[in-house]
N, C-alpha and C positions, 0 to 999 in steps of 0.2 A: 862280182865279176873278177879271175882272175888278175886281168891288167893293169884295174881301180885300187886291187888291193895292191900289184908289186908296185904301182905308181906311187900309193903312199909311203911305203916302206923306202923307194929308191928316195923320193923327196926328202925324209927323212935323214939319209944316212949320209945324202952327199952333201949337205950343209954342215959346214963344219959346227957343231952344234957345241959351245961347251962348258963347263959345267956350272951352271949358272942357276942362283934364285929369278924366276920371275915376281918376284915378292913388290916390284913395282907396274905388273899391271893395274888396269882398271879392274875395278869390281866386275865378276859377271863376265869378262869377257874370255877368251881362251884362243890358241892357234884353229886354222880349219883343220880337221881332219886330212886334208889332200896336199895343203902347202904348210911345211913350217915356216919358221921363222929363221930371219940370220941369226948368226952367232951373236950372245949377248944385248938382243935387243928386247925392246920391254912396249908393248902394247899402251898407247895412249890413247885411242878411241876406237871404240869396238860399235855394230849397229850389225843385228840379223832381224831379217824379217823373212817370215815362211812365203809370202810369194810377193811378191812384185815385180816391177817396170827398171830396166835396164838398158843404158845408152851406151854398146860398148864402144870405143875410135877404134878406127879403121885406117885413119890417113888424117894429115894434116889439118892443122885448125886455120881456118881463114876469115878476112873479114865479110861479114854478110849482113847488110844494110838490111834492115826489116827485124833481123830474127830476135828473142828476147834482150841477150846480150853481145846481140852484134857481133856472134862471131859461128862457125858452121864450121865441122869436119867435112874435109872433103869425102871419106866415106865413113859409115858408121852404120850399126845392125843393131835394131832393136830388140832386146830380150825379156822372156818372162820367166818365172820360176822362183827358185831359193836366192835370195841374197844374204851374203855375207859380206859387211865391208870391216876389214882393220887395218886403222893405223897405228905404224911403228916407230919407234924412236932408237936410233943405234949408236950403237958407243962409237968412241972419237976415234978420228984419224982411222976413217974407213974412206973411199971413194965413191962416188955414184956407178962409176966400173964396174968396179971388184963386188959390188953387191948387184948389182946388175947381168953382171956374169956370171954369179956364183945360181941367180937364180931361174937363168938363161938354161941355162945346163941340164940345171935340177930338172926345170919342166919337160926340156928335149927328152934325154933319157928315161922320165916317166911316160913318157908316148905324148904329149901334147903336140898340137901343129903350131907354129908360129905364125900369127896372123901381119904382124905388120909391128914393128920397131922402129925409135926413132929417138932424136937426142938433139936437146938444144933448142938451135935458132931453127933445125929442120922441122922442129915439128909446130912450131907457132909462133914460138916465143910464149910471152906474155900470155896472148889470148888461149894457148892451150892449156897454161897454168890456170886458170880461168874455166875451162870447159871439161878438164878431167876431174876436175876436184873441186869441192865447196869450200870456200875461205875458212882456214882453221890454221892454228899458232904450228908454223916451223914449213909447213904448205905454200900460205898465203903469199904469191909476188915473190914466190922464190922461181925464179926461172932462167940464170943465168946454166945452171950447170944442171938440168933434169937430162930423164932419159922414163923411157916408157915401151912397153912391151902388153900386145894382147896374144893369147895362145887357147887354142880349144882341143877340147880330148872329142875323140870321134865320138858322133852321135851310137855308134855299138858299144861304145864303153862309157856312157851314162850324158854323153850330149854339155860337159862341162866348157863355162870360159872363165879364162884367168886376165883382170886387168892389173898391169904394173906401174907402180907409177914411183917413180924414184928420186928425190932432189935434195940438193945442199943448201942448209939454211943460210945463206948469204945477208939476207937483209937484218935478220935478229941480232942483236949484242947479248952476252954473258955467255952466262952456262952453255944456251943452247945455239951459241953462233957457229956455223961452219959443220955442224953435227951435220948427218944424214937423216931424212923422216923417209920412210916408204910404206902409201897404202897398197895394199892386196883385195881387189874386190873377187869374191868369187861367187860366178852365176850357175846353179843348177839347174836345168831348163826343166821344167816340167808344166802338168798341166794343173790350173787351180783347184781347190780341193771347190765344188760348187756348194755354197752354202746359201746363196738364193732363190727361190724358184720364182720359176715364170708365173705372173700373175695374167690372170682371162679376164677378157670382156666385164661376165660377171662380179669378180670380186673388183675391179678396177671400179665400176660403178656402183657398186654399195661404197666403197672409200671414199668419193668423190661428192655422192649424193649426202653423206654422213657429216664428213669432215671437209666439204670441199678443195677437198688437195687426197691426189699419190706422191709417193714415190716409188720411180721403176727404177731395177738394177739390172735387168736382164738389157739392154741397149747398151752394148761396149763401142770404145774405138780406137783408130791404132793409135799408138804414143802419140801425144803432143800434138794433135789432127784432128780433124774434124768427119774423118773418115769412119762412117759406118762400117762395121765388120760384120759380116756374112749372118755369123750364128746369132745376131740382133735381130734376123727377119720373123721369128717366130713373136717376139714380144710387141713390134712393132703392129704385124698382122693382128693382134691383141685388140692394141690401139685405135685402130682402121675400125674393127667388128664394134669396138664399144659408141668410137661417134656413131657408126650406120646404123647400129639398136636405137642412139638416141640421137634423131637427126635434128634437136635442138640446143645443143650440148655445144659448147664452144668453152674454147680451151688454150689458156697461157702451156707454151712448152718450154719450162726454163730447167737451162742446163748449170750445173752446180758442178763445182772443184773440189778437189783439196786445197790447201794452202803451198805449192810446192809453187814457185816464181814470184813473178810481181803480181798486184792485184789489177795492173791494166792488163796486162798479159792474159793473165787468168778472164778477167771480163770478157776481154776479146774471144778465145777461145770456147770459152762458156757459150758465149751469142752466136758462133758461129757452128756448134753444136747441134744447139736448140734448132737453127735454120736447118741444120742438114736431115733434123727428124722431120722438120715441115715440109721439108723436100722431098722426101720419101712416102708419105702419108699423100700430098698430093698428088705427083706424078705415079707412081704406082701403084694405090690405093682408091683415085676419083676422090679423095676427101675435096672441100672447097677452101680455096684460101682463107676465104672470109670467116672463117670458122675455127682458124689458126691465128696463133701470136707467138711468135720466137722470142724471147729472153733470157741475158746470158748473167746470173750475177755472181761467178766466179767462185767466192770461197765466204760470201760474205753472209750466207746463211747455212752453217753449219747445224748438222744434226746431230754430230758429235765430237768428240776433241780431233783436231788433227795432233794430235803427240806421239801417236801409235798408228799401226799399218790399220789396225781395227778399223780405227775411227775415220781415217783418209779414207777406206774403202767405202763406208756406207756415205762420204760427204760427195764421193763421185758417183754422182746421178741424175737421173733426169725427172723432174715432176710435172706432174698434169694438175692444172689449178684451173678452175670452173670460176670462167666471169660469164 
């Protein structure tokens, strides 16, 4: 696309870029292609993953009694697609401003919209510091002097979001007190590459007849919810046809995590899962309650490493287990 391509070139040119070894990145890691990097700064944690789940802020972080860590954007848009997250580390006697600006600019001029800006005590304080970022050295409790910016390139010119997150190390002593860290998330939207298929009636019950237990991956739901998604009603209906072939068939529906929160967190949401497919199987199915059991056990039976998006992928699931 035209616009993608001058986007990266302007991103490029209008950061004072100069001339510098990056000889102190991370291993493996590298600038995105779309956004560079400030001048002189050097990459300290790099993580891409070909598709995943994405929380970008929208507006202010507040306190929210219930929620994992107590705290809720007042708005915020969930994304799927490419991620890229990196963090930066930049040489001294810069501003959270002056870099902030510098990369304010860059993105305007490359066509991005600016979704919502903000700095300081206006955007949480503390609990934002907290809800934009996972505690990591020169990040963590630094919140006296942040600022943050999210921005999207129109969905004709490839549907991109930019998260910014910019702060002065305040709390750390030495080398890296008072430095600036800034991560750059950037989301690709797209659609996932499908690598499971829908499992039938049929093969559902030679797995179950065999081994006493499935696992299904075709039942998705939205972020962090318990919310059935649409394109679940095919595997579901699966489900439905396999009890009414075997109307003696009675079945644990436990829902499984990855490892991302706490493990009460994750149980809760696992159980509350699990009910929502027994909700659906009965009310729109005729299945019988009594022939259902919801259990949620979080991340504590893993099928494979959560270390990788791999492995996270196949632990988020639902199984059918025959008592």
């Amino acid at each position: 696309m035209k616009l993608v391509a001058q986007s990266i070139t302007i991103l490029f040119l209008v950061f004072l870029i100069s001339q510098v070894s990056f000889a102190e990145d991370v291993a493996g890691s590298s600038d995105h292609p779309m956004v560079s990097r400030y001048g002189g700064s050097s990459i300290k944690d790099y993580d891409y993953r070909e598709f995943d789940e994405y929380e970008i802020l929208l507006g202010k972080v507040v306190s929210a009694p219930g929620e994992p860590d107590n705290s809720k954007a007042e708005s915020s848009e969930n994304l799927e697609g490419k991620v890229t997250k990196i963090s930066y580390y930049l040489p001294e006697n810069r501003s959270t401003l002056e870099v902030f600006r510098n990369y304010e600019d860059a993105l305007k001029a490359a066509g991005f919209e600016i979704l919502f800006t903000c700095s300081n005590k206006e955007c949480g304080g503390r609990k934002f510091n907290h809800k934009v970022i996972e505690y990591k050295h020169g990040f963590g409790d630094n919140y006296y002097d942040q600022r943050f910016l999210a921005a999207k390139l129109p969905p004709d010119e490839g549907d991109v979001y930019v998260s910014l997150y910019i702060v002065k190390n305040t709390t750390g002593g030495g080398p890296d007190g008072n430095h600036i860290y800034t991560q750059v998330d950037v989301i690709e939207v797209a659609p996932m590459q499908e690598a499971m298929v829908t499992v039938d009636a049929d093969a559902m019950a030679e797995e179950i007849f065999e081994t006493g237990s499935i696992s299904i991956y075709g039942i998705l739901f939205d972020f962090d919810k318990a919310d059935i998604k649409p394109e679940s009603a095919a595997t579901i209906e699966e489900i439905a046809t396999l009890l009414n072939n075997n109307p003696d068939l009675k079945l644990f529906i436990v829902g499984h995590t990855d490892n991302k929160g706490s493990l009460d967190y994750n149980m809760n949401l696992s159980q509350k899962r699990a009910g929502a497919v027994v909700g659906v199987l009965v009310s729109e199915h005729g299945i019988e309650t009594s022939r259902l059991t919801p259990k949620g056990l979080g991340f504590l039976a893993p099928v494979d490493s959560n270390k990788s998006e791999e492995g996270r992928a196949k632990n988020r699931r639902v199984e059918l287990v025959e008592y």
